[in-house]
N, C-alpha and C positions, 0 to 999 in steps of 0.2 A: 488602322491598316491590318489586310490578313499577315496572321503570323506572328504577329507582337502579341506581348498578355496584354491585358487589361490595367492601366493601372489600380492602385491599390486607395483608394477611398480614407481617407483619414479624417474621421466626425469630429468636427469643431465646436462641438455641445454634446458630453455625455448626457444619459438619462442620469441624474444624482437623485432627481428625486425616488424612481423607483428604487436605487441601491440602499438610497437611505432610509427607505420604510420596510427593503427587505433587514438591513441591519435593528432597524426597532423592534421587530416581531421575534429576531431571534434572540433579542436581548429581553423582552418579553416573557419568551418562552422559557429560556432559562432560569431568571429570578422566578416564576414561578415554579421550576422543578424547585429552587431553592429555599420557597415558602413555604413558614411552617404550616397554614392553614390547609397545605394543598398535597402533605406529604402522601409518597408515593408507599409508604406501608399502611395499609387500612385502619389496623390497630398501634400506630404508633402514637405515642402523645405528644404531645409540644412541654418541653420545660417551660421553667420558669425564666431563662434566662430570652429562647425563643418571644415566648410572649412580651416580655419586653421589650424585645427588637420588632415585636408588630405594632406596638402601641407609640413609641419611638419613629416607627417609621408614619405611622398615620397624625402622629404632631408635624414632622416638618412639612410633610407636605401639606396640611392648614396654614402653616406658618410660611410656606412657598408662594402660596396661592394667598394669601393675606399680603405678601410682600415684605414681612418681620424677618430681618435675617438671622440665620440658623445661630444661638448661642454657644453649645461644645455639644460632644458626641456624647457625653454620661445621659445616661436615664433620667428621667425628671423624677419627682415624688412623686406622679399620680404613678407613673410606671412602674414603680417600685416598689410600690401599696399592692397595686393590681398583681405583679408576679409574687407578691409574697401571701396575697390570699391566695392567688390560683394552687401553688403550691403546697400552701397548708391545708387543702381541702383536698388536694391530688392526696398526700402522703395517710388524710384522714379516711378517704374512702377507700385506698391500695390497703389500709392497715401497715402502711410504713412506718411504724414508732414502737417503744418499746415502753413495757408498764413493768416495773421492778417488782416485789416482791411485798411490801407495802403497797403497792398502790399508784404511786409515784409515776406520773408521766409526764416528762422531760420536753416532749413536744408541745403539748400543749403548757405545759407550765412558760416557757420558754416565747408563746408565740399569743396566747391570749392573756395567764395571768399577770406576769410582769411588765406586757407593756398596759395595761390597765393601773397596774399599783406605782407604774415610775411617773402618771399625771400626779399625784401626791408626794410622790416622792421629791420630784424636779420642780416643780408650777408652784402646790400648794404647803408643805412643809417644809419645803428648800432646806431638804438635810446636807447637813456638813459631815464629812465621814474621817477618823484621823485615828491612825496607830493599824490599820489595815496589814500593812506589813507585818503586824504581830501574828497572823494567822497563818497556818504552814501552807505550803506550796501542794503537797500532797501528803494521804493520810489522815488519821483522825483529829481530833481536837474537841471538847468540848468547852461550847459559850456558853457562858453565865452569865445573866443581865436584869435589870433591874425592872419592874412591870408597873404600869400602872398606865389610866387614861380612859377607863370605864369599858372600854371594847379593845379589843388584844390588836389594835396597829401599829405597837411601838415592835412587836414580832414581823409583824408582815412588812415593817420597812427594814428590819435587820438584815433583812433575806434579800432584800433588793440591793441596799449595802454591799453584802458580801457578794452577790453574784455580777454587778457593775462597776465597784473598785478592784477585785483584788486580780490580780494578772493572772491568775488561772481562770477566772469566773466560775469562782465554785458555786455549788447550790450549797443553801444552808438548810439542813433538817430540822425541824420546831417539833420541841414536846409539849404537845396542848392539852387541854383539858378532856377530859371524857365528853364532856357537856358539847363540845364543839362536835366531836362524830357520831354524837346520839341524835343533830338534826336534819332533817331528810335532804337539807341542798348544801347545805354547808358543809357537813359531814363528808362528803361524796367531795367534792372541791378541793375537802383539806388534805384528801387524801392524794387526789392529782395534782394537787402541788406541793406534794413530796413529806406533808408533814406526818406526825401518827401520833398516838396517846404517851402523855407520860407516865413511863410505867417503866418500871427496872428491867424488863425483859425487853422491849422494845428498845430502850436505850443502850443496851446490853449490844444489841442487834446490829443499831445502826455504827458504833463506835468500830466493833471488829469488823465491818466492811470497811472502815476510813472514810468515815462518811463527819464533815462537820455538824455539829447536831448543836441546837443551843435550846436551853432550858431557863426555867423564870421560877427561880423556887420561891415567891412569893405568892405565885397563884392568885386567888381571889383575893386575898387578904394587900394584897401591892394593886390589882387593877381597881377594886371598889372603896379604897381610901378616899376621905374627903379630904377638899384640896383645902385644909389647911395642914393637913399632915402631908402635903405633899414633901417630894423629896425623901424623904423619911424612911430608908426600908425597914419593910415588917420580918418576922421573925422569917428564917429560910428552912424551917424544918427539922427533919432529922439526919440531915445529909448526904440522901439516896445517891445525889447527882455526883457526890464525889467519889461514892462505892465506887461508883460506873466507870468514870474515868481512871481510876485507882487499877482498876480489873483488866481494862482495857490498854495500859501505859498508855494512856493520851492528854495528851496536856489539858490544863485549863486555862482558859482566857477572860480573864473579867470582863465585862459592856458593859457604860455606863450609856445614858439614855435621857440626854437633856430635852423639854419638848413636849414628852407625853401627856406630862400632867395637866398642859393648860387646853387638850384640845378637847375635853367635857369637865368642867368644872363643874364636881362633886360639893352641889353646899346640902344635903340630906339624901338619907337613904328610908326607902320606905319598907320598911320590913314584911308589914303587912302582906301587902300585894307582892315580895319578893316571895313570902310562903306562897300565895296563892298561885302563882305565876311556876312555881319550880325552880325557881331563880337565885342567883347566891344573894343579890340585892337590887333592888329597885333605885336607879339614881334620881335624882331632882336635883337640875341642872336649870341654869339663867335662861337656855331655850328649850329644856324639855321638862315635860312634856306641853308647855305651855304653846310654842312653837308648833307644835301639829310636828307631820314631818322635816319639817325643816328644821327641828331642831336635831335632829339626828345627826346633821351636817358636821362632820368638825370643824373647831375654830382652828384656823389658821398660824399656828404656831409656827415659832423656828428650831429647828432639831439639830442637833448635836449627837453623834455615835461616835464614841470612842473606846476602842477596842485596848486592852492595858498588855502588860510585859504576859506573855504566856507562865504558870505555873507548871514546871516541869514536875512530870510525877511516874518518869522512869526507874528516876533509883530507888524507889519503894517496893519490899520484898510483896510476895502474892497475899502474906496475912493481913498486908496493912487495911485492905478494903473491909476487912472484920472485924478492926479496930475501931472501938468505938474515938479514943483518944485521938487518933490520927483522923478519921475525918472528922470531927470535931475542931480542931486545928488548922484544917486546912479550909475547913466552911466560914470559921470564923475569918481568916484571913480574906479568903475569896470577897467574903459581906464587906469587910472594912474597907478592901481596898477600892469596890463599887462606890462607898459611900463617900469618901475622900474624894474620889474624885468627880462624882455627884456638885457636890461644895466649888472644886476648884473652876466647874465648867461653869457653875451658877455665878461662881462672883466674876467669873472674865464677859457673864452675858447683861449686857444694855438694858432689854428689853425682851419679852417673852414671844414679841411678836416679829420684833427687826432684829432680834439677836444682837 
């Protein structure tokens, strides 16, 4: 009728679906402002933690679309491989890491050496670590330990030791031979993972930074023993290493080192060819050189590191380190108390290979 409005129309079916695909696109739109692949700074990078929420997020949804329901929200292992190369290779090409003064790089020692040496450490030597707590919390300290095993790994598992047991995860700094940084790849290696020559000045060095440093005053003479002197340490010198610690007031800590000996069993040494070669000695071992390379492999021993009571050596005046009496005394003690307990690991151990 004129004059009346119209009534008013009330739809008994909204459009849902257009509301609901306009709702998609802008949910859409958003996670990808919120993608890191898609970031709105040109030169921005994606962390490591980002990437892992892409890789993360490209598993469930396989695992959606597979119909496997989702397990927990943590990163898987492939994801956590992947953000921890991406970022080791980010921080390598930024030049985000720091090379000490030696040599010594903490990132890479950190991200390729140690997990490379902890498959032997964990898998293949299944070392036992005890008396850790003997080691300071912070500050210097030098280790003393026992060597032997024809190639210097009963070193390279000390440092895994101390940098996986003790609750600070300190690094341990190795006094190694000349011979090790005279060669072109190894040389170079030993120094990115923190070690450097031993030599009074060097050890001098690393003490007055508070740096744990461990030494093997047997040298050649403890790694090229044949294994029937095994166990046995050989003479320790003239007792540079207690100068050091004397000069430095930093304790000493005995390591003894069950293990080493059986992983190249020393039955001859070839002198010959150890002149010809430059070499302190030639071993001839049950698979080398017979073996080809696979004799090179170590045997699969079981390890024992046991760090003993620290040797306080605070309350000695500054002349003692010139004394020939006092370090004499204190070398000999440091030897004994290795050796003892050398003995007391070997007779609580079974077996060379199941401990």
């Amino acid at each position: 009728m004129a004059g009346e409005s119209k009534a008013k129309v009330i739809p008994l079916h909204s459009n849902t679906g257009r509301q609901a695909a306009q709702r998609r696109a802008a949910a859409r739109g958003e996670a990808a402002r919120r993608h890191p692949s898609l970031l709105s700074d040109p030169v921005g990078r994606a962390s490591a933690e980002q990437i892992a929420a892409v890789v993360r997020e490209i598993d469930d949804r396989r695992s959606a679309a597979a119909g496997v329901p989702q397990a927990d929200e943590s990163p898987n292992e492939l994801a956590r491989r992947i953000a921890g190369v991406a970022e080791f290779v980010r921080k390598r090409m930024m030049g985000d890491y720091v090379v000490d003064e030696f040599g010594f790089d903490q990132h890479l020692n950190d991200s390729v050496f140690l997990p490379l040496l902890r498959v032997f450490f964990n898998s293949w030597f299944r070392v036992e670590v005890s008396g850790i707590e003997n080691l300071p919390q912070t500050g210097a300290a030098l280790i003393v330990a026992n060597h032997a095993g024809v190639l210097p790994f009963d070193g390279l598992m000390a440092s895994v030791a101390v940098h996986d047991k003790h609750p600070a995860h300190r690094d341990l700094r190795l006094l190694a031979a000349d011979m090790v940084f005279n060669m072109p790849v190894m040389g170079q290696a030993a120094r990115k993972a923190g070690h450097t020559m031993a030599c009074t000045s060097d050890a001098h060095r690393l003490l007055a930074a508070g740096e744990l440093t461990a030494v093997f005053p047997e040298g050649y003479k403890g790694l090229g023993k044949h294994f029937k002197d095994r166990y046995k340490l050989q003479r320790f010198g003239r007792g540079g290493f207690v100068s050091a610690a004397l000069r430095a007031k930093a304790p000493i800590v005995p390591c003894s080192i069950v293990g080493s000996e059986e992983i190249y069993p020393m039955i001859a040494d070839v002198k010959l060819l150890a002149r010809l070669f430059g070499l302190p000695y030639f071993p001839i071992t049950p698979l080398f050189p017979l073996a080809g390379p696979a004799g090179l492999m170590p045997l699969p021993s079981k390890w024992h590191i046991q760090f003993g009571d620290a040797i306080d050596t605070s309350d000695y005046d500054d002349s003692a380190a010139d004394d020939p009496m006092v370090t004499f005394e204190l070398t000999d003690q440091v030897r004994e108390t290795i050796q003892q307990t050398l003995y007391q690991l070997l007779a609580n151990r079974r077996n060379m290979f199941l401990g």
